[in-house]
Each structure stands twice: as C-alpha cells, then as structure tokens.
N, C-alpha and C positions, 0 to 999 in steps of 0.2 A: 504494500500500500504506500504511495506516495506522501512522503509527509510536508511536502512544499506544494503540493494544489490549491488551488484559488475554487472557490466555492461563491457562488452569489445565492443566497438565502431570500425567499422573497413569499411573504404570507404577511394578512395582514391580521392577524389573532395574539396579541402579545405575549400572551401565555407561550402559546405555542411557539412562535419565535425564538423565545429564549431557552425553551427545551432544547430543541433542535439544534439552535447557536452550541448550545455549554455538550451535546452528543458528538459534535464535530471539532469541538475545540480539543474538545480531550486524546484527540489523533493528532491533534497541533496541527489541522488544517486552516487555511487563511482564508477567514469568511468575511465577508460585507452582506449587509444587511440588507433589504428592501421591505416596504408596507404595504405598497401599490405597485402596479403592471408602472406605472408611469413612472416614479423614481425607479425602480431598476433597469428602465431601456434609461434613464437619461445615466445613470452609472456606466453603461456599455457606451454611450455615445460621447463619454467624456475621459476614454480610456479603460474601463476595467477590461482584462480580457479573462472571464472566467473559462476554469477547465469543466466549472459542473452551474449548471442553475437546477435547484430546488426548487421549483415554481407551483404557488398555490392555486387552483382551478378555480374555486370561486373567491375572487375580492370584487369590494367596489371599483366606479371606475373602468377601466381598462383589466378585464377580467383574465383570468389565464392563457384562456386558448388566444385570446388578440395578443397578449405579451408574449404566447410563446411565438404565434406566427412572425409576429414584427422583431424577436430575438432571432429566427433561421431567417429572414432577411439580412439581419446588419448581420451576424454570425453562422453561417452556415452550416460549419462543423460541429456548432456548439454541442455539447448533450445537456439532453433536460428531462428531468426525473419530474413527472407531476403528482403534486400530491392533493389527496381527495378522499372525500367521505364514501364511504359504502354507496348510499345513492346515487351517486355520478357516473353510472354506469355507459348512458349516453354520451357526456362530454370526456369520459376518458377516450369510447372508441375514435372521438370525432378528434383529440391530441395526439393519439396515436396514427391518426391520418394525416394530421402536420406536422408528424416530424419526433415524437416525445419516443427518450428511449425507453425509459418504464416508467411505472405508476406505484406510488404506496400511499395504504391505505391509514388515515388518520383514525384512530390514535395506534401508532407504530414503536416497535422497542429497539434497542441498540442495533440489534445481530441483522434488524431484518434491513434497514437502514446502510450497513456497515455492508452485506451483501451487494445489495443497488451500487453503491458506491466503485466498490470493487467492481464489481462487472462493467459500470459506464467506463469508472477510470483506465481502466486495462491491467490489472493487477490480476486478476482473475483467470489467466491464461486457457486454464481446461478447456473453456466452453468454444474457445476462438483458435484454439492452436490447430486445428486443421484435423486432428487424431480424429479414428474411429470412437462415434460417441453410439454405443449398443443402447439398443433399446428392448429387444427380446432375442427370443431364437431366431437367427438370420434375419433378421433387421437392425439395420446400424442409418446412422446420419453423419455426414460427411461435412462440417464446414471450412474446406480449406481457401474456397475464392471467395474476395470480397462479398461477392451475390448471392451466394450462400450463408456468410457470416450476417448478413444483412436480414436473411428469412428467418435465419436460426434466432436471431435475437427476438424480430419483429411475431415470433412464434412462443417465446417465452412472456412475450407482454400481454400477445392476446391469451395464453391460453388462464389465464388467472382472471380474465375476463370473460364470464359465462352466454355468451354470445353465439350465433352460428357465423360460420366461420366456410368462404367455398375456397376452396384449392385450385387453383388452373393450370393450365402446363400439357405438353405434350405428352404422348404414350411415353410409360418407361421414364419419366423423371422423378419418379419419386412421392408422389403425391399419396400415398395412402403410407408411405413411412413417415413424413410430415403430421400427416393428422394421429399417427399413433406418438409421433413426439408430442405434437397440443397436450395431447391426454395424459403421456406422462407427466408433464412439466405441469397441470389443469390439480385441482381441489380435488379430482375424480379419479386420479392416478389409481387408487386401490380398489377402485370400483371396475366393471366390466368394461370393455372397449369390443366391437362388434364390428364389421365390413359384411357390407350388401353388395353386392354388383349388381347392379339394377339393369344391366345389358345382359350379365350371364343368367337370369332367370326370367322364362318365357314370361309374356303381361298378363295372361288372366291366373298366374299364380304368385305373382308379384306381391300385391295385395294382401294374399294369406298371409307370404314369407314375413311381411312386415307387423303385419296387425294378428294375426293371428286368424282360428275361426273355433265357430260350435258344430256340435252334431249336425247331421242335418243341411248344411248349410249349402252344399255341393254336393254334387254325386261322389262316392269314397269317403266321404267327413263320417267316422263312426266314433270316434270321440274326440273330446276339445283337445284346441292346439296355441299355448301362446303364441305372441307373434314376437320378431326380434326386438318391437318398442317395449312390449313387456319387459323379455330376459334381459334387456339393457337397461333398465328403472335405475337412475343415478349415477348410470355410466354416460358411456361417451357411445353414438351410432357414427362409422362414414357411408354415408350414401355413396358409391363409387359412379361412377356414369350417369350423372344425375339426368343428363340430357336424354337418356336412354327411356326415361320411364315415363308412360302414356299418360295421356293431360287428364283424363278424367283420375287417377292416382296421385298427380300432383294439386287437385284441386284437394284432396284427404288431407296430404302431405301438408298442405299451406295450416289447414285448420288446427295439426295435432302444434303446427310450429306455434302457432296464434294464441291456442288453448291448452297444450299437452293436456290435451285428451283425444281418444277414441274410441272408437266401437269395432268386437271381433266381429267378424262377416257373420251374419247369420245372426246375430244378439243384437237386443236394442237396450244392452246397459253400458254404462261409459265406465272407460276405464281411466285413470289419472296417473300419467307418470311424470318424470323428473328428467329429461335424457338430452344432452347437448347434442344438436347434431353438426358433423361436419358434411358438406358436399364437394366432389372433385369431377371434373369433366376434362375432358380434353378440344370441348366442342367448342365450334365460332359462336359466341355468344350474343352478336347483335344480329347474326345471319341464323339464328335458332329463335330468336324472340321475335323475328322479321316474319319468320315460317310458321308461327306457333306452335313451336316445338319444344317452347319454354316457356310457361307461363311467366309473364313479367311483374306481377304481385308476387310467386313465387319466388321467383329470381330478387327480387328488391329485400325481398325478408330472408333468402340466405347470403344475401349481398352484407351484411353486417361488417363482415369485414372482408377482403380478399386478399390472398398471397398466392403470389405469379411466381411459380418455379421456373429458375431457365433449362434450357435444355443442355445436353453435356457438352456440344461443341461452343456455349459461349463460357464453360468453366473447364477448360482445358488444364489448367495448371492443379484437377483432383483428379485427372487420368491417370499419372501414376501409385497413387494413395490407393486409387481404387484396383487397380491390376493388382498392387500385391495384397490388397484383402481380402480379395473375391481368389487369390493365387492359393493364400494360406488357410481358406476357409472350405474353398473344391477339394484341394490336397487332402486335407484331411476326410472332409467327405466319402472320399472317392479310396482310398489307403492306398493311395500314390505320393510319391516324395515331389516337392512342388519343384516346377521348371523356372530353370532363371529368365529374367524378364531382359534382355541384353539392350542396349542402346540403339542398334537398330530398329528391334520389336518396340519398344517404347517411344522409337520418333514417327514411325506407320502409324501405333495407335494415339501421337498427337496429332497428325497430318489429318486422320478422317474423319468424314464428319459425323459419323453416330446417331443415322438418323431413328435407332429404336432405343437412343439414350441408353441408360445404367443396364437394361434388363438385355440389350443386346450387347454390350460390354461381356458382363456375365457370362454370357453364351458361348462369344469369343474365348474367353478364357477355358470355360467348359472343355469346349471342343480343341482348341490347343494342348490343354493336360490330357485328354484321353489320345488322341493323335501323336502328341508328343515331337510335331514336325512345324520349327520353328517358321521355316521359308514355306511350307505351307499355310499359317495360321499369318503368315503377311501378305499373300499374294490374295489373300481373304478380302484385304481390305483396300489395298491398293488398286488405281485405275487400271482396268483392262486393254482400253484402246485409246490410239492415239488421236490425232484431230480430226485424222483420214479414215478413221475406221479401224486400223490396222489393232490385230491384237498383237501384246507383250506376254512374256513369262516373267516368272521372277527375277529373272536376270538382264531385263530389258531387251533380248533379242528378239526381234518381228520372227513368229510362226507362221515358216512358209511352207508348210505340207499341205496338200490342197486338199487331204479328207477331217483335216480338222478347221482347215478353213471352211470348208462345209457346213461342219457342226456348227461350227460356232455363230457362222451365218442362218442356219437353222433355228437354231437357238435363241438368239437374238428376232427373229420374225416372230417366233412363236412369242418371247414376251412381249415383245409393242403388241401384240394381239391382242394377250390377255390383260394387258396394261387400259388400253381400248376397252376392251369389254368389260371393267371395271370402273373405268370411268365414264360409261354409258350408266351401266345401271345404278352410279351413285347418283348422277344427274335427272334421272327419272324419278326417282322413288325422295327428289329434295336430301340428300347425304343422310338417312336414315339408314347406318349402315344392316342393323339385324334384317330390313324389307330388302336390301340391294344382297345379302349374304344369302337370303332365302331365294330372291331372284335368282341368282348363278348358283344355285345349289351346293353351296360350299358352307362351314362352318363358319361363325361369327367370327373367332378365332383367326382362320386362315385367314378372312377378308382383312382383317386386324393386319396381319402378315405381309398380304400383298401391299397394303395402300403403303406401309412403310416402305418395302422392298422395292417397289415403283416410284416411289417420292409424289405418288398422289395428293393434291390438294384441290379445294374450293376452288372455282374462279368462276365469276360472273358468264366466262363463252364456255359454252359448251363442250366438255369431251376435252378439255384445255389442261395439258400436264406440267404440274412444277418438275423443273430440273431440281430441287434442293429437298427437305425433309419436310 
C-alpha cells in the first residue's frame, strides 16, 4: 500500500467526514477534504492532483454523479470510489456508467475501505497480474490485457450490485465464464448459479425447463416438475442465447424480471422467488429489436447494465497465458506429458485471427497434444493460398502436383457452395439461426460451426460474405 497517495475526501455529512479522514490518516495517507461536488472540482482546478476521490452520491448542490462526471472530464484517469446508502441502487449503476471504479456502502468498516483502496491504488496485484484466476472445475478468467482488466474490474463493481446484468461478445469469448465470475464475486457466491441455453432447448419445452410444470399439464406430465427459476431461488440464473428464445416466452420472462414471480405450466398458483438473472447473446442487437426478435421492454430491463467482451484477436498479448493453461490443463487431462509451445508455434498462434475465440484456441491445443505434430498444428492456422490462388505447404513451397491441385480446387468449390447455401438460408429465415439449421438439415451446433468457419456475417445485401470473423 502506498503511503504517499493523495486522497480527495469529499461528503458532505460531518460526522462522516471525519471518520473516514482519521480511517485514512492512520495509513499516513494525504487527504484534502471536500463538502460539496463544487469545492472539490475547484480543489482539482487549482492544482490538486488526487490518486483517489472518495466521492459522496448524494450532496446538495452539485451532487455526485455531476462531480464525478465533470472530475473524468478535467481528470480522466482519475479513480473514484462512490460512496452511498443501501438505497442508491439506481445512481450507483448510473456512476458506474461514468466512469466510478467501485462503490461502498455507508456505514463501512476499516478492512472493507482498506480493500477498495488497494484494489483502485494498485497495491492489490492478484486480481490485475494477468495469472489464471479459477473459478470452478475448468473455468478460469484471464485478465492479462488492458480490456480484460477493465471487464474484470467493471465485473466486480457490478456484481455486489443486484441488478440484471446482459453479456455481449462473440461465440467462444467467454461470456458464461464472466457471468459465473459476477456470481462468484455477487452476495450469492454460496448460493446456486444455473446456465440455460435457450438455443440448445427446443421452444415448446423451453418454458417447462424454466418455470417448471404440474401433472397434467402436457401430454407425458405425470408428476410435478420444478423449473430452473425454482432450483435457483437466491442464486444466480445465465440465460445463455437470450436472442434465441421465442417472444411469447420472453413476454413470461419480462414479468418474472418485473415481479419475481410465476406460475408452473398447468397451475394457477404463483410462485415467488429471489434469482439475479444474467443474459448473454452473441446476436446484433439493434438488427434483433428491428426484427422483433427481441422484445425491446425486454431488452431495456436486462439492459441494467452491459459488459462487451472482446474477442481474442483484439487481446492478443493473453494468447500465450492461454496456450500454456489450456497446455497444462489437456496434459493432464489426456495423461500425456505437455508439448512445448516453441517461438514459432506461439508467433502462428499470435498472427491469427481466432475467429471461434478461446473455445477454438482450446481445440487447437486439443488437437496438437493428441497429434503431437508441431508443423502440422501451424499449417492449421496459417494462410493456404497466395493472392493468385496458388496453395503453400508449411514450408512455403507452391504445390505443383496436379491431382492435389484438383483436390484442392474441389474443395475449395465445394465450400463457397456450402458457404452460399448458408448464407441463403440465414437470409430467409431473418438470421434465426435454429429455422436456417432446420432448413439445411444440419444440427444447430454444426451451423454454429460453419458460420465461424466461413467468416459468415449480417449484411444488409443479400447472400453478402465477410472476409473476417
């Protein structure tokens, strides 16, 4: 802990002031005082340069959230810990949207205080050094880039705030490891934590899986069944593929969020529970609300707060972290002795672009350890052909046998086909992918598969393929 940081104190409760003052003196921190949002911007605008503001949420005047906004104006880097009553549940989330790196709740004791402190000032290394941070059996969090340090924190502030909370982010970044951190780091840690995939279960049994049912209620219902908002009473639910799940379910969905209550299919008794939900998609979210494919009273009420995972080609500098944890985690798995990751292998897997992120990393490594064939497990990932067409080996020589130039030309036709006829039927059916997976008779799964493997996406012209992920 730094014993020369500059602290700016700023509440206007007297009492409270000089608790806090004589909590922080006693570190032999150097603190200046504030009453008002307005003495303490004119303290920053006449020189002070604090390392921390204390800033309290409600004062007269110029109240917290405008001091804190008009402080990351004149100070940008600044951090600001706000502190607030229990009931400010709304102006917390709404400081945490400008900017505030955590919140403590008044009336607060030394340890908890001394914590914040540490964590804003950087004293606190654990949580930012980059290391594997485990969460259960095979799931860990990774914060070693900035963008990640940034979620991981903004992840710790909201989860102490009982809120819903949606996760965004493409396939394979992460988002359901995310929401099992909320829950660790959340008041709910000891309680149950639950994932739905709301894509991987057919719609007219979707319903059940959630709510439950009575006898009777369906053909096969021969006795009752809770539903997972039951088993999870107090715990944490992630809805996984929120966009996946049909609107007259989402209209349920809005009420239990409104009222936590519902009713099991078949019964007209309510049941009451207690359960945070988190939701994740991977879906365009103004081009699903456009289609109504997302109710937008829906969307607005799990919109509380959002955190945007990036994908792993813009946090390149955790692809090595992550090769040897996924290296020593298979090895063992697998009761094979782990392969070294050589300078080569680790400039390949910085150069690509990873368009099925973390989960196709994984795989990569999978399949290397069982192969065990270095120049094979690069030529994986490395470009095939030149400008011209022409294909390379691993060795960069042009392959001039003309029955593998065959194949390959074969090969190559056959996937812009199937490329084509996957972006035909996502375009008809509006990018609902489970209608466009049933359309081409293939599994949800696969279709998951190919739109990666194609670098499929959205676009307004028809049948139009991105070259990227």
């Amino acid at each position: 802990m730094s014993e020369t940081a500059n602290i700016l104190l700023v509440d206007d409760e007297p009492g409270m002031l000089r608790y806090i003052r004589t909590l922080l003196e006693v570190d032999d921190y150097k603190v200046q005082t504030a009453t008002t949002g307005e003495e303490a911007l004119k303290h920053v605008e006449q020189g002070l340069d604090p390392d921390l503001v204390l800033l309290d949420l409600l004062m007269p005047g110029i109240d917290g959230l405008q001091t804190l906004e008009q402080l990351r104006q004149m100070k940008p880097g600044v951090k600001v810990v706000m502190l607030s009553c229990v009931s400010d549940t709304r102006k917390v989330v709404q400081a945490m949207r400008l900017g505030a790196h955590d919140y403590l709740t008044k009336p607060f004791q030394k340890a908890e205080l001394d914590a914040v402190i540490d964590q804003c000032l950087g004293s606190n290394q654990q949580v930012y050094s980059g290391d594997i941070e485990e969460l259960c059996d095979d799931v860990f969090f990774v914060a070693a880039s900035a963008a990640m340090r940034k979620i991981r924190s903004q992840a710790a502030l909201v989860a102490n705030v009982d809120i819903p909370v949606l996760l965004l982010g493409e396939s394979g970044t992460g988002k359901e490891v995310l929401a099992r951190l909320i829950h660790k780091l959340s008041p709910r840690a000891h309680r149950t934590f639950l994932k739905v995939n709301c894509a991987a279960v057919p719609a007219d049994l979707l319903e059940s899986e959630l709510f439950g049912y009575e006898p009777g209620a369906f053909t096969g219902a021969t006795h009752p069944k809770p539903g997972k908002f039951e088993l999870c009473n107090k715990g944490t639910i992630l809805l996984d593929e929120i966009g996946e799940m049909p609107p007259l379910l989402q209209a349920k969905l809005l009420h239990v969020l409104q009222d936590q209550q519902f009713s099991r299919l078949g019964s007209r008794s309510v049941i009451k529970v207690d359960v945070r939900i988190l939701a994740a998609t991977n879906i365009n979210i103004p081009e699903a609300l456009a289609t109504k494919r997302l109710r937008e009273d829906l969307y607005y009420r799990l919109n509380a707060f959002t955190l945007q995972l990036p994908p792993l080609r813009e946090r390149k500098e955790e692809i090595p972290i992550l090769l040897k944890h996924f290296m020593a985690r298979l090895s063992e798995r697998y009761a094979r002795p782990p392969l070294p990751l050589s300078p080569t292998l680790l400039e390949a897997c910085q150069e690509y672009s990873w368009p099925g992120n973390l989960r196709e990393l994984n795989n990569f490594i999978k399949r290397y350890l069982i192969l065990g064939d270095e120049k094979l497990a690069i030529a994986e990932i490395q470009p095939k052909l030149d400008s011209n067409g022409a294909r390379f080996d691993i060795a960069g020589t042009k392959a001039n046998e003309s029955v593998g130039g065959l194949k390959s030309l074969a090969r190559s036709a056959k996937d812009e086909a199937e490329a084509e006829a996957i972006a035909k039927a996502l375009d008809e059916t509006n990018w609902n992918r489970k209608q466009a997976a049933a359309l081409l008779k293939i599994s949800y799964k696969a279709l998951l598969y190919k739109i990666r493997q194609y670098g499929i996406a959205q676009s307004k012209s028809p049948h139009r393929l991105s070259a990227g992920a």
